[in-house]
LOSE-484320 format. One line per field, with one value per residue: residue in three letters; x, y, z of N, C-alpha, C in turn. Coordinates in pm, whole numbers, plus 50000, padded with zeros to 5 digits. Example, Ala and Ser with C-alpha at 12.3 -4.5 7.8 and 13.67 -1.06 7.14 Angstrom:
# residues 2
residuo <- ala;ser
neast <- 51319;51285
nnorth <- 49431;49775
nup <- 50780;50708
caeast <- 51230;51367
canorth <- 49550;49894
caup <- 50780;50714
ceast <- 51320;51290
cnorth <- 49670;50003
cup <- 50780;50787
***
This chain:
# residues 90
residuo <- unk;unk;unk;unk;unk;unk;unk;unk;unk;unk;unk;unk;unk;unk;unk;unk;unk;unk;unk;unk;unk;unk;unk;unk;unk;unk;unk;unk;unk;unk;unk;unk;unk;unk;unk;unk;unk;unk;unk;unk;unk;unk;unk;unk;unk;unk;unk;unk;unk;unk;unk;unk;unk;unk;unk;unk;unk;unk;unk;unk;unk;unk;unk;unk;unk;unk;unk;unk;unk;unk;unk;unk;unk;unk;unk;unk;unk;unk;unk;unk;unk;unk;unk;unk;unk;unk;unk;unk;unk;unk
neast <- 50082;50201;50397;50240;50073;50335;50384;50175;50217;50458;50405;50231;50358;50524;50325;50254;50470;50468;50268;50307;50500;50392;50169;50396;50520;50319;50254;50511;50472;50244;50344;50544;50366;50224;50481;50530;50317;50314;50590;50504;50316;50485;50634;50410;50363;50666;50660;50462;50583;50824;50643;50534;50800;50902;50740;50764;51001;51016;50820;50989;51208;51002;50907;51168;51283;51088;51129;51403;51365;51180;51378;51553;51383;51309;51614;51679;51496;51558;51828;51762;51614;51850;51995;51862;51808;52050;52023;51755;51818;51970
nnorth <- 49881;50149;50131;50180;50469;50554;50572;50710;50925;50992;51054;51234;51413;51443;51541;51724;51922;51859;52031;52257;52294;52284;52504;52710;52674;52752;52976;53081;53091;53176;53467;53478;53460;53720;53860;53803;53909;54184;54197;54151;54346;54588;54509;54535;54835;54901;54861;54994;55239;55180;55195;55415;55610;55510;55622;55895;55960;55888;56055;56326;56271;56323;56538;56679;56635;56737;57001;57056;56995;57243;57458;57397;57497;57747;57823;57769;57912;58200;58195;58189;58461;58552;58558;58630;58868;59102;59043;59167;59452;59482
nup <- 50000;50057;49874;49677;49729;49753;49484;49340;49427;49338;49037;49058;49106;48906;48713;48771;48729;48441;48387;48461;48295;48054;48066;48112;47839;47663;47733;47655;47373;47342;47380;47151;46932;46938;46891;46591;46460;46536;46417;46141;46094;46103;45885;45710;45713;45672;45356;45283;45302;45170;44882;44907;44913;44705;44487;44539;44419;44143;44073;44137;43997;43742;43788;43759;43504;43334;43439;43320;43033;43032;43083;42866;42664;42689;42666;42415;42301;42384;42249;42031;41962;42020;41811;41570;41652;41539;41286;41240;41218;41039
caeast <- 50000;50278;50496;50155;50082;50506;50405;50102;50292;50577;50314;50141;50440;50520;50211;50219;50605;50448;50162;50367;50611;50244;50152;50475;50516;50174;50275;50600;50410;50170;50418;50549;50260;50217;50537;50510;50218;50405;50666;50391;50231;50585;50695;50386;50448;50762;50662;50367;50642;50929;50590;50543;50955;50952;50667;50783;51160;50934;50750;51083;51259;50950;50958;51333;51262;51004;51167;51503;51285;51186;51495;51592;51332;51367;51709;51668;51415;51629;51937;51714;51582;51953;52049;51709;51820;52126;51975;51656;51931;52017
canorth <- 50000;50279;50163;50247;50594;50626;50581;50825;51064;51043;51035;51373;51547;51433;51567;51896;51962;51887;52089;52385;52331;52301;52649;52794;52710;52833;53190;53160;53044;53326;53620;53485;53518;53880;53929;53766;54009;54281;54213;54123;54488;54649;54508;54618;54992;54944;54775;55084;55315;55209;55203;55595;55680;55482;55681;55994;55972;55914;56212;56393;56240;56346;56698;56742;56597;56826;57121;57092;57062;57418;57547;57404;57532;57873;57845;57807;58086;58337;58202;58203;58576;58631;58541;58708;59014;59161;59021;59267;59563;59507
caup <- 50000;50102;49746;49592;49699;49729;49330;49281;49445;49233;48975;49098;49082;48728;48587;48834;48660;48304;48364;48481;48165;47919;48088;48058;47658;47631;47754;47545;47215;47318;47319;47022;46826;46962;46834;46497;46445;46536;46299;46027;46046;46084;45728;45594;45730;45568;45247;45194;45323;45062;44779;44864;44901;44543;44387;44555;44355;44021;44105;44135;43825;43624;43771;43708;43374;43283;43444;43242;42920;43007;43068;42735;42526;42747;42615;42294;42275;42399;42162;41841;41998;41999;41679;41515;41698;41435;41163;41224;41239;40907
ceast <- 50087;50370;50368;50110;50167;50486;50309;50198;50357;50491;50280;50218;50523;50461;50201;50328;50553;50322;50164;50445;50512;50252;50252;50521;50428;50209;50354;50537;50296;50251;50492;50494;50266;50343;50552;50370;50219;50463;50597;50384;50376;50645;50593;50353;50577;50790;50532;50469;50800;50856;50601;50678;50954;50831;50704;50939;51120;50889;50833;51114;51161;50954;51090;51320;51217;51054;51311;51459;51245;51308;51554;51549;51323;51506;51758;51564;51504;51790;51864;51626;51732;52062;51972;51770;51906;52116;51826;51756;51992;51937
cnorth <- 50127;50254;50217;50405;50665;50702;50646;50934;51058;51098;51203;51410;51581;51532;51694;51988;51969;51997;52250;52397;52347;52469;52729;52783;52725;52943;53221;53170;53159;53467;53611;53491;53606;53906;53908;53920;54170;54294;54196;54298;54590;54629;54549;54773;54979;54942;54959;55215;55342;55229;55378;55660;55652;55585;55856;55995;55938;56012;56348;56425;56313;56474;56781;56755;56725;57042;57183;57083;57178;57511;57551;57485;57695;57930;57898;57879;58188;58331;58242;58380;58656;58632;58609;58852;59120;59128;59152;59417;59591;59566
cup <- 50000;49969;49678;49625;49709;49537;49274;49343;49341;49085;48898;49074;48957;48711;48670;48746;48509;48318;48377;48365;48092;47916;48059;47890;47626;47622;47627;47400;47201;47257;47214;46911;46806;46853;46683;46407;46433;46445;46123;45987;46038;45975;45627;45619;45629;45434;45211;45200;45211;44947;44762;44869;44724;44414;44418;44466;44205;44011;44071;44066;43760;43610;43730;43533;43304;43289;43381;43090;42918;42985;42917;42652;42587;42697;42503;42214;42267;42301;42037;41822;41981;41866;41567;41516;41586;41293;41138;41204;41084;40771
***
């Protein structure tokens, strides 16, 4: 009788030790979710955040673009204004 509840005890305190290790990789497997989730929504902040850096440096380019085509044809206004010019004189 006393080797048999020597051997639920031992038993009990098995399944008290696994039941405290269950609970504790519960928690951890919890806050690793959390953080999984975390890192989820933080790549797509950074993923909508490199789409508008990449459409803002298109944006740029097209304005540079567009604004050294003026200068050009600003340019070559005022050269073909200055070449016009001593020819009217004559």
């Amino acid at each position: 009788m006393d080797e048999v509840f020597s051997f639920l005890e031992l038993i009990r305190e098995e399944l008290e030790e696994l039941l405290r290790e269950n609970a504790s990789l519960k928690e951890q497997l919890s806050r690793a979710d959390e953080q999984i989730k975390e890192y989820h929504n933080m790549e797509a902040t950074l993923r909508e955040t490199l789409i508008t850096a990449q459409q803002m440096v298109e944006e740029y380019k097209s304005n540079a673009r567009k604004e050294a085509e003026l200068l050009i044809k600003e340019a070559e206004l005022k050269a073909d204004a200055v070449i016009k010019e001593p020819r009217k004189r004559w």
